[in-house]
Residue frames as a rotation matrix with the C-alpha (Angstrom) as fourth column:
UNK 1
0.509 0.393 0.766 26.83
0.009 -0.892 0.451 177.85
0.861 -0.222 -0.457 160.22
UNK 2
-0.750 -0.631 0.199 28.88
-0.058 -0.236 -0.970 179.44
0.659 -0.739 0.140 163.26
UNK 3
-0.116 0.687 -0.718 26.97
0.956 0.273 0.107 178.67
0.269 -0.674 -0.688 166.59
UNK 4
0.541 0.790 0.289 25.07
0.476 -0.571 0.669 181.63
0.694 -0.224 -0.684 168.37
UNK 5
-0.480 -0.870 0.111 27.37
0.365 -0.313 -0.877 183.68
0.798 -0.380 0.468 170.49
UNK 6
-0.378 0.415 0.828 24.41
-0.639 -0.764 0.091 184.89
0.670 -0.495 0.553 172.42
UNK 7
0.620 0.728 -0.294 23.17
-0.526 0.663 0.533 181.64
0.583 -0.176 0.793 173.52
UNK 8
-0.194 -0.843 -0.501 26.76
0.221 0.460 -0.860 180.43
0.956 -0.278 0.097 174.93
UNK 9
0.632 0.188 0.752 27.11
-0.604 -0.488 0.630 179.78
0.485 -0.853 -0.195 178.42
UNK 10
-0.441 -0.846 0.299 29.79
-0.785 0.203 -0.585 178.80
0.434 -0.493 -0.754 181.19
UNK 11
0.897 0.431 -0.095 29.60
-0.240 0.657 0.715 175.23
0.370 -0.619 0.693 182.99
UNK 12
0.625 -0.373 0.686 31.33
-0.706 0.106 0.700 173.88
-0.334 -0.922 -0.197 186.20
UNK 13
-0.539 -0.556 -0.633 33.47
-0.640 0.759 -0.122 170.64
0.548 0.339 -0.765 185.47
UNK 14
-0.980 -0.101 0.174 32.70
-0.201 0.505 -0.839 169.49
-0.003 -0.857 -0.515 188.57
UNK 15
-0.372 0.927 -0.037 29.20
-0.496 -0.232 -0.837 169.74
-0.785 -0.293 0.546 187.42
UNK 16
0.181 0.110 -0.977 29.71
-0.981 0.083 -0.173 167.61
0.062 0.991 0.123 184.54
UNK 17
-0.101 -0.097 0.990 29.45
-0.565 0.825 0.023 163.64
-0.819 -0.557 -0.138 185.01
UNK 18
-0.469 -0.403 -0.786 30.76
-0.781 0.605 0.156 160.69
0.413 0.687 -0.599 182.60
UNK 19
-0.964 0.196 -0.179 29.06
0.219 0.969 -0.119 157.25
0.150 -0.154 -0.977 182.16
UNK 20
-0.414 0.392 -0.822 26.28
0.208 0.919 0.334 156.01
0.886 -0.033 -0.462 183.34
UNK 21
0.204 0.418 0.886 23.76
-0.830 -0.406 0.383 157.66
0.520 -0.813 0.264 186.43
UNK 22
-0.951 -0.277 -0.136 23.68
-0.152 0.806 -0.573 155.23
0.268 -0.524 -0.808 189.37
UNK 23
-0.473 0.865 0.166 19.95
-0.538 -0.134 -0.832 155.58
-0.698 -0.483 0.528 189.60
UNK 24
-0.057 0.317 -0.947 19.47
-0.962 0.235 0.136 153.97
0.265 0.919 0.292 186.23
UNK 25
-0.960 -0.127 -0.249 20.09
-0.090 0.984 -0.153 150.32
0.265 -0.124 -0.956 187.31
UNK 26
0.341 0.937 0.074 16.24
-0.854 0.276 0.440 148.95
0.392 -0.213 0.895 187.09
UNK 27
-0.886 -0.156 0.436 16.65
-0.388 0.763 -0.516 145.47
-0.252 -0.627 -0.737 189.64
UNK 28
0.250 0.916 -0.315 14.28
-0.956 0.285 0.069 142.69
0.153 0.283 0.947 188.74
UNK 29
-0.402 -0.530 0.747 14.19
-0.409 0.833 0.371 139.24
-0.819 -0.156 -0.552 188.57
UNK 30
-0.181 0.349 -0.919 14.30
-0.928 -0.369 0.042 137.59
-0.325 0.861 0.391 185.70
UNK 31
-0.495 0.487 -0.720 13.33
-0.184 0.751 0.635 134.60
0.849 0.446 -0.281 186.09
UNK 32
-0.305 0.829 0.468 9.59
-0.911 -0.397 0.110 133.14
0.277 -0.393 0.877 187.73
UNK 33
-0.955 0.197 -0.224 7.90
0.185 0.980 0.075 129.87
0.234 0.030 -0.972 188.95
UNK 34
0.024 0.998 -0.058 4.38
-0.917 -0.001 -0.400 128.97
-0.399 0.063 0.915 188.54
UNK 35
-0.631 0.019 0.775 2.34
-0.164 0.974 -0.158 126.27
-0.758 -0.226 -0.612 187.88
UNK 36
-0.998 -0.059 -0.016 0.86
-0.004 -0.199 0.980 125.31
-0.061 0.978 0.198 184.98
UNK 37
-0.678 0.707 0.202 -3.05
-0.243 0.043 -0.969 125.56
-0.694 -0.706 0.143 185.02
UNK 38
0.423 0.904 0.064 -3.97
-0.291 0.202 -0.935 124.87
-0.858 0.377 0.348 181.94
UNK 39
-0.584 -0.654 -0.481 -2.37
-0.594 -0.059 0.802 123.20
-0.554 0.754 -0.354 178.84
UNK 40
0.770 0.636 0.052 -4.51
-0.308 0.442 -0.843 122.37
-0.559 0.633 0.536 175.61
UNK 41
-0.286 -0.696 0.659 -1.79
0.281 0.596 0.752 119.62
-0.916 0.400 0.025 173.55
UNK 42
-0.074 0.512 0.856 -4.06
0.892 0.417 -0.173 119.78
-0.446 0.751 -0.488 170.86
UNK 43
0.944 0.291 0.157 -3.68
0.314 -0.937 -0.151 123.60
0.103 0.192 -0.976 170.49
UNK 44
0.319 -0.915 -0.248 -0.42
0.799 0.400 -0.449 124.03
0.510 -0.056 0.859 171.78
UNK 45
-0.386 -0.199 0.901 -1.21
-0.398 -0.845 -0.357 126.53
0.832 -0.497 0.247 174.68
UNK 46
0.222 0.659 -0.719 -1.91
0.920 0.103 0.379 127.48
0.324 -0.745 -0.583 177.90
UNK 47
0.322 -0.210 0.923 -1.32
-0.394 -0.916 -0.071 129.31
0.861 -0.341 -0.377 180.92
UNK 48
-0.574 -0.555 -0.602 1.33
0.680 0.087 -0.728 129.31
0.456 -0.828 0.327 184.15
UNK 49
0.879 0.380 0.287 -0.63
0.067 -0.695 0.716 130.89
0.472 -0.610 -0.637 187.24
UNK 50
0.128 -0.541 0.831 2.26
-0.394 -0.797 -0.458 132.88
0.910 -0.269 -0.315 189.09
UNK 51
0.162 0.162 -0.974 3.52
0.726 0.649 0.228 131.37
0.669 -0.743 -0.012 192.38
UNK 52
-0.807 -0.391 -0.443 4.30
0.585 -0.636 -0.503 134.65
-0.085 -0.665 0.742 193.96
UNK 53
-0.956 0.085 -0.281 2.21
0.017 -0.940 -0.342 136.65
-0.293 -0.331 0.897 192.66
UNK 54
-0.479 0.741 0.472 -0.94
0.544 0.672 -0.502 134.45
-0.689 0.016 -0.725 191.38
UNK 55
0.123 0.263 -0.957 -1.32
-0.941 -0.274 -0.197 136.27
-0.314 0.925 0.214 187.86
UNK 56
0.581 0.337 0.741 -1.80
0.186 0.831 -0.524 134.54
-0.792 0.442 0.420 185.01
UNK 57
-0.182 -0.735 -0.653 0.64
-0.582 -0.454 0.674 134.27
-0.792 0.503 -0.346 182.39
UNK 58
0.760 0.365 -0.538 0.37
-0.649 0.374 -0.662 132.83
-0.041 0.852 0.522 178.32
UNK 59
-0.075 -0.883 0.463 2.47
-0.566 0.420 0.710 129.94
-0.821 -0.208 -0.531 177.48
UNK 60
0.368 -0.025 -0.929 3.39
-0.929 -0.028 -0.368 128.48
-0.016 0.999 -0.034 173.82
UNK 61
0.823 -0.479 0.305 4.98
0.434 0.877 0.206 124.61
-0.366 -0.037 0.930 173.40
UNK 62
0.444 -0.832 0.332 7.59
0.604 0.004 -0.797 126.43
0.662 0.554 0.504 171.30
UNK 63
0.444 -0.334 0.832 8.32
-0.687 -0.723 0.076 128.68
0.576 -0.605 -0.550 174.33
UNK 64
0.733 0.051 0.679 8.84
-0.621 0.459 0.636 125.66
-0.280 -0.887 0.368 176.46
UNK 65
-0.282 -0.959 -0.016 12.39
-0.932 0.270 0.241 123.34
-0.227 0.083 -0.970 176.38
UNK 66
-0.986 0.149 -0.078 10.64
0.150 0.988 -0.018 119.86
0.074 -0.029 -0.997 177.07
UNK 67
-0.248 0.779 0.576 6.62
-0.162 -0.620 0.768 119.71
0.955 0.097 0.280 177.09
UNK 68
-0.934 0.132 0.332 4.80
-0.354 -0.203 -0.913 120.63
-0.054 -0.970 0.236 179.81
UNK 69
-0.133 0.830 -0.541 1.03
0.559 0.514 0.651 119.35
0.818 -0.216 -0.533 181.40
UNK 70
0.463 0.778 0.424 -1.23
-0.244 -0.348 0.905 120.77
0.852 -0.523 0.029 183.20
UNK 71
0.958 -0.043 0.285 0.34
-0.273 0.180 0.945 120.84
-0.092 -0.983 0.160 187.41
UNK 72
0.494 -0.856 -0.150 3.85
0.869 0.487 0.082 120.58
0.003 -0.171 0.985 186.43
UNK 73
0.825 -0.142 -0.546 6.17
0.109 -0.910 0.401 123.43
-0.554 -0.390 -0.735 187.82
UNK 74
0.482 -0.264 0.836 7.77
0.873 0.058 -0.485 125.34
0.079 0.963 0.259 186.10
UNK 75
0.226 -0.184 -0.957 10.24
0.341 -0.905 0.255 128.52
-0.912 -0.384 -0.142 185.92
UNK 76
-0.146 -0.040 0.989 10.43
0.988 0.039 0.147 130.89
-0.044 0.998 0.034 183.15
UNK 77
-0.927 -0.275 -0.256 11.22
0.203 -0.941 0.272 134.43
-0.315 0.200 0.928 181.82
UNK 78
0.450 0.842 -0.299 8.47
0.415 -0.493 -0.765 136.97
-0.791 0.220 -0.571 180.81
UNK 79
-0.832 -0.530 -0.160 8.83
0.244 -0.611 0.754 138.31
-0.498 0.588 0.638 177.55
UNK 80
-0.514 0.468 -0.719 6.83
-0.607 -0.791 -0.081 140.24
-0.606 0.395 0.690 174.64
UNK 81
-0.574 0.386 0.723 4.16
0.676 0.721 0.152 138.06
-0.462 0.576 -0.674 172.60
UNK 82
-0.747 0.248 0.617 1.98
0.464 -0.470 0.751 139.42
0.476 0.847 0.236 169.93
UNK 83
0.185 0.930 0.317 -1.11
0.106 -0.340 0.934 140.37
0.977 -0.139 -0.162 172.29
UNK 84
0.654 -0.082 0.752 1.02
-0.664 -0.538 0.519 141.26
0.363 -0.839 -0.406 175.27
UNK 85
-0.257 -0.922 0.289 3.13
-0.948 0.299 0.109 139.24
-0.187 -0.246 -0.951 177.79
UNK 86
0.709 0.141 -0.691 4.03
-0.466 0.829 -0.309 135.45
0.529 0.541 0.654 177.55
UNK 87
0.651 -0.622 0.436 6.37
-0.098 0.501 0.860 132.93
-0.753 -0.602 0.265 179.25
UNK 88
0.770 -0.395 -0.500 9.16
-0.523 0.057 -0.850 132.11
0.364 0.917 -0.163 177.39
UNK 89
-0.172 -0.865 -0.472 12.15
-0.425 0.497 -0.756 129.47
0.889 0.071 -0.453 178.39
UNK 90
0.571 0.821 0.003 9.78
-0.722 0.500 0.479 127.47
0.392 -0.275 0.878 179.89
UNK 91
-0.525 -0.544 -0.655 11.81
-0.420 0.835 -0.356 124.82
0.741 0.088 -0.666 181.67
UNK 92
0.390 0.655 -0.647 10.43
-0.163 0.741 0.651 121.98
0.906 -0.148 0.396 184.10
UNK 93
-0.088 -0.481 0.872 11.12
-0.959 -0.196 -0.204 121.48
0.269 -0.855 -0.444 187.50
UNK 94
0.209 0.712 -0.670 11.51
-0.175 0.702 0.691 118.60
0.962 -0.028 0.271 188.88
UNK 95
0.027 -0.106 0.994 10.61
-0.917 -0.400 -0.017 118.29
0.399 -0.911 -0.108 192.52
């Protein structure tokens, strides 16, 4: 079908913009430290309490590089788990 001749209308170039907005860039950081506050071996969870911001975050053994224990810092990414967020690339600090 031919487009709508009635519906047609005039635009600026100059009013027309390629790429990418500059407002779109979302800034974050993407990676956290926290301490660990709980870790059940025998289960193979826990949870990392936030050092900035003292939330609580989930944490898998298979999320984690080396294991981790209860009090041992730690930095790691936030990502999507099955019942919401979750640590993921879990690595150890050592201080």
């Amino acid at each position: 079908t031919k487009p709508d001749p009635t519906k047609k209308f005039s635009a600026k170039l100059e009013d027309i913009s390629l790429g990418v907005p500059q407002n779109s860039r979302v800034a974050f950081d993407s990676v956290h430290r926290g301490k660990v506050k709980t870790f059940m071996e025998e289960k193979g969870y826990g949870f990392i309490t936030n050092k900035a911001t003292k939330e609580s975050i989930f944490v898998h053994i298979n999320d984690a590089y080396e294991g981790i224990s209860e009090n041992h810092i730690v930095d790691y990414e936030i990502g999507k788990g099955n019942k919401g967020q979750k640590a993921i690339n879990v690595v150890r600090v050592i201080t």
